[in-house]
C-alpha positions in Angstrom: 0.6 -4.1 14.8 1.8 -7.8 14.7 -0.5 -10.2 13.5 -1.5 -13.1 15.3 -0.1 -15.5 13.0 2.9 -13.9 12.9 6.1 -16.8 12.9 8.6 -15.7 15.3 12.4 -16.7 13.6 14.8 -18.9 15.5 17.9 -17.8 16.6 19.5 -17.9 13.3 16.5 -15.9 11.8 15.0 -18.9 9.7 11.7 -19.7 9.9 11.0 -22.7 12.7 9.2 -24.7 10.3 10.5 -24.2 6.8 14.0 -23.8 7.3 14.3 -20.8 5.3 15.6 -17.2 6.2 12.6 -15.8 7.3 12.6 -12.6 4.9 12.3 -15.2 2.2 8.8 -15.7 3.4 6.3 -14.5 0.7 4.2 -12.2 2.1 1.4 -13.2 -0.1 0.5 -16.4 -2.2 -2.4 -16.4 -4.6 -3.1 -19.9 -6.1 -5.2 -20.8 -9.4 -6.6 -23.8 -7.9 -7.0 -25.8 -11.5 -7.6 -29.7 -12.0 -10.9 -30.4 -10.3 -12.7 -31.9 -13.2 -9.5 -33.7 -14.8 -9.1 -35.4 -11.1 -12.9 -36.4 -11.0 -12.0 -38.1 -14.5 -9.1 -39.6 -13.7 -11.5 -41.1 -10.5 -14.3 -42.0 -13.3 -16.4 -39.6 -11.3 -18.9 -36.2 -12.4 -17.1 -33.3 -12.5 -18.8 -31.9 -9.7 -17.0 -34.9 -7.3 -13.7 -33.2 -8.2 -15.2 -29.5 -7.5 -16.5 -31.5 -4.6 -13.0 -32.7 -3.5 -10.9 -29.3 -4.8 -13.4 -27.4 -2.0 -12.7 -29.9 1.1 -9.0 -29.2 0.1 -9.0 -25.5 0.6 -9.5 -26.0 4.3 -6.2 -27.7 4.9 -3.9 -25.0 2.9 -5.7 -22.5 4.2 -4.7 -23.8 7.9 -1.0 -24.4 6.8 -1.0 -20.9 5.6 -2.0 -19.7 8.6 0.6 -22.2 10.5 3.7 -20.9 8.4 2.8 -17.2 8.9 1.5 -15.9 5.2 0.0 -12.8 5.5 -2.1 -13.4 2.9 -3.6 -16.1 0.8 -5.7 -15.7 -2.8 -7.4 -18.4 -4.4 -9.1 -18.1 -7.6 -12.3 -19.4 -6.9 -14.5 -18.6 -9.6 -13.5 -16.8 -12.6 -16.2 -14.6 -14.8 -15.1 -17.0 -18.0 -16.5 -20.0 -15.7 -20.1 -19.0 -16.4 -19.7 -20.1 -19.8 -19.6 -23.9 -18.5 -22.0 -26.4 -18.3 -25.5 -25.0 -16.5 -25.6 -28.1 -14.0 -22.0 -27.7 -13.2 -22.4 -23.7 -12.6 -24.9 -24.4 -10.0 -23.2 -27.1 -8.1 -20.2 -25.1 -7.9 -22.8 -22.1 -6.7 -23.9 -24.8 -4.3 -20.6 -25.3 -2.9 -19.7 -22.2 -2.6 -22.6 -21.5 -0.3 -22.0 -24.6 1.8 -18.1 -23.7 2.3 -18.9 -19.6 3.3 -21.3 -21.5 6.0 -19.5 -24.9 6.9 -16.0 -23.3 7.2 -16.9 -20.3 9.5 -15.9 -22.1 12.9 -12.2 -22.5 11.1 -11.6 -18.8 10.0 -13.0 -17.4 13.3 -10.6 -20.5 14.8 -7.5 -19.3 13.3 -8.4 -15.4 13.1 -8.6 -15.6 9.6 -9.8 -12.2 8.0 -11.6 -13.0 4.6 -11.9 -10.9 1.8 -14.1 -10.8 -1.4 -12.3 -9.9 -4.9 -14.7 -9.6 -8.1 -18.3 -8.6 -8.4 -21.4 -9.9 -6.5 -23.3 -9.0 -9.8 -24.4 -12.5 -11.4 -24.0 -14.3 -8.4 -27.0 -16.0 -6.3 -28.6 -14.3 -3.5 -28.1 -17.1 -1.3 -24.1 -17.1 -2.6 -24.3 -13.1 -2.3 -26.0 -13.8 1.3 -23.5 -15.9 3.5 -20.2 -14.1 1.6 -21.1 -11.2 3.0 -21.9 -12.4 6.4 -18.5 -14.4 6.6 -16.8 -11.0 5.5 -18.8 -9.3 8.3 -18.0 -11.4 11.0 -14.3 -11.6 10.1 -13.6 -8.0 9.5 -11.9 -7.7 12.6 -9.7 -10.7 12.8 -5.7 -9.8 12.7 -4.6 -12.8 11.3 -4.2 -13.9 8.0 -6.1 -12.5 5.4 -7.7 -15.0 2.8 -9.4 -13.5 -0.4 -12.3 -15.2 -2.3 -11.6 -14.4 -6.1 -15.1 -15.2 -6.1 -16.9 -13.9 -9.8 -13.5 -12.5 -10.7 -11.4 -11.0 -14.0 -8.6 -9.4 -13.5 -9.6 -6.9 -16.8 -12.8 -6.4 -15.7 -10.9 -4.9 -12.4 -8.8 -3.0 -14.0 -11.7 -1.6 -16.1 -13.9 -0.7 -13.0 -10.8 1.0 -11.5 -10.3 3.2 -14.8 -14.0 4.2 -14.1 -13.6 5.1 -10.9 -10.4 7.0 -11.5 -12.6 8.7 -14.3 -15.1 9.6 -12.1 -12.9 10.9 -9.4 -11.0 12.7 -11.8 -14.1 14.7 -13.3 -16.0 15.3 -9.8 -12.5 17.0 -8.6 -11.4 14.2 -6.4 -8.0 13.1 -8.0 -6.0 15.3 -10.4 -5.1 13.6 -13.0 -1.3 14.1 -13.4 -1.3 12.5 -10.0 -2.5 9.2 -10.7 0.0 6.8 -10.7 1.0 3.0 -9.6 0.3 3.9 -5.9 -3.0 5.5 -7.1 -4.3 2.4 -9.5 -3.4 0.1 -6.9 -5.7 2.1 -4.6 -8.7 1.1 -6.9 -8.5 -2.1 -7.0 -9.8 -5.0 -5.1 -6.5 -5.8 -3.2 -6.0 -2.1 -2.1 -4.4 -2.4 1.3 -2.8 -6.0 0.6 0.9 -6.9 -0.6 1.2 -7.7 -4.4 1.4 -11.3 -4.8 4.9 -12.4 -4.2 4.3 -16.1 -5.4 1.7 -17.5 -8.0 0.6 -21.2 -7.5 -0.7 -23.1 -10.4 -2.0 -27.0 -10.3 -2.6 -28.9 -12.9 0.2 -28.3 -14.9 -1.1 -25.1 -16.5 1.3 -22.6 -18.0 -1.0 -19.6 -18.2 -2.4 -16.5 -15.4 -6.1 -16.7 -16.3 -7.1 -13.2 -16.3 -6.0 -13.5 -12.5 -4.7 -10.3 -11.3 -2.8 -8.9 -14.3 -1.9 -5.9 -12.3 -1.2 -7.2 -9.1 1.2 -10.1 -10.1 3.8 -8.1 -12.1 6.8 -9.1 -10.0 5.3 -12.8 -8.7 7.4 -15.8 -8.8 5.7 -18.7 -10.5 5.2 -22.4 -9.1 3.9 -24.5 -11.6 2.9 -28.5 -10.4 1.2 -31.3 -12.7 -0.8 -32.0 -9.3 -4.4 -31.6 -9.6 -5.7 -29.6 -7.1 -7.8 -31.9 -4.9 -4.0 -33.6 -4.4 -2.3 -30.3 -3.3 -1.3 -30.9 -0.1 0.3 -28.9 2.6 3.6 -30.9 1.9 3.3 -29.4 -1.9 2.5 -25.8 -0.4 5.6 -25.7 1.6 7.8 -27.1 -1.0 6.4 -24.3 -3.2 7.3 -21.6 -0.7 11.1 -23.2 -0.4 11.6 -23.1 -3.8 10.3 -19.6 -4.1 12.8 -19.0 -1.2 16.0 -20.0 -3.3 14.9 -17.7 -6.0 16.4 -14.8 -7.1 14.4 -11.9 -7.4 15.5 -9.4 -9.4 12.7 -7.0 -10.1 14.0 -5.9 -13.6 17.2 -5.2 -12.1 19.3 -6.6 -14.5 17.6 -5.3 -17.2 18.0 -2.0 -15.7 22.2 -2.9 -15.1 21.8 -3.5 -18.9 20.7 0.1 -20.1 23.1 1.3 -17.8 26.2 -0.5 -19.2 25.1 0.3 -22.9 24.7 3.6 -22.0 28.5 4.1 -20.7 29.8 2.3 -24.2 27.5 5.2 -26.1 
């Protein structure tokens, strides 16, 4: 089935808008959207101005994802580490959240965005719990891009519900255990269904993954910018994407070329 916001190529099979071949298009970006509070400093306002700012941002990537065709956008919302902040900051960003699920409705339903909830409702407000569900609900059925809250997320504490599961399945008679393999975790997590991350966005200069998705990014190409999030604009996002595009990916294959040329000298 094609999905609505599906780019059509031009007739040299490049993407209309980027300039790129179009099969260098990633299929999925996930960003760890970092520099909120450094930004509000650097303004000489709270902390909560710059989560303030970061969250009016995410509706104008979100929409250029859309425009350039991604299949699928991630952004790490809200990590499980995050509770350990500040109790007035915890519940502003709680705050936010709810306001965005509700305010930015009209948009996803707009562009036929399809949204998605990675991580665990445990901990999370009732009200927060409330209107992520409902958005969820009313987008289920939407065929264009999908975009996935990593909303009260750890990308160990997914892989340690899917071992669980797997567990469980495995004693009740429902998988064999000789048959479980990368197809079969993948099927247990959160992003069962979706592409693997093909490129991993950090702002703010960062040069670490977070606990976000250990499993899922094995093979992602990292962009790395000083920006602070609330100043990642949709310029930024699209030279990201053309400099994944010149990239090489190799997938271990020359590592694997490697073994096999040691192997003839043996």
């Amino acid at each position: 089935m094609t999905r609505s916001n599906e780019i059509q190529p031009d007739k040299d099979n490049r993407h209309p808008i980027l300039g790129i071949p179009i099969e260098r298009l990633p299929r999925h970006v996930a960003i760890i959207m970092d520099g909120n509070g450094r930004w509000a400093q650097v303004q000489g306002l709270p902390r909560l101005e710059g989560h303030r700012a970061g969250s009016k941002n995410v509706r104008g990537i979100v929409t250029e994802a859309t425009r350039l065709g991604i299949e699928c956008l991630t952004l790490y919302s809200f990590s499980t580490e995050n509770w350990k902040r500040p109790l007035e900051e915890v519940k502003g960003l709680m705050a936010l959240y709810e306001q965005y699920l509700i305010q930015e409705r009209p948009t996803i339903m707009k562009h036929d965005v399809k949204v998605r909830h990675l991580g665990f409702e445990e901990d999370l407000p009732d009200n927060v719990v409330r209107e992520l569900r409902e958005t969820v609900r009313i987008s289920q059925n939407n065929t264009g891009m999908t975009l996935c809250l990593a909303l009260n997320y750890s990308g160990r504490s997914e892989l340690v519900a899917a071992i669980r599961k797997m567990m469980t399945d495995a004693k009740e008679g429902r998988v064999k255990v000789e048959g479980i393999d990368e197809m079969a975790v993948s099927s247990y997590l959160d992003t069962v269904g979706l592409p693997d991350p093909d490129l991993l966005i950090r702002t703010a200069g960062e040069m670490r993954i977070s606990n976000f998705l250990l499993w899922q990014i094995s093979y992602a190409e990292m962009f790395v910018t000083e920006v602070f999030w609330p100043d990642f604009n949709q310029e930024l996002l699209q030279h990201a994407i053309k400099t994944f595009a010149g990239r090489e990916r190799r997938f271990g294959g020359i590592k694997n070329k490697c073994k096999e040329f040691l192997g003839q000298r043996s």
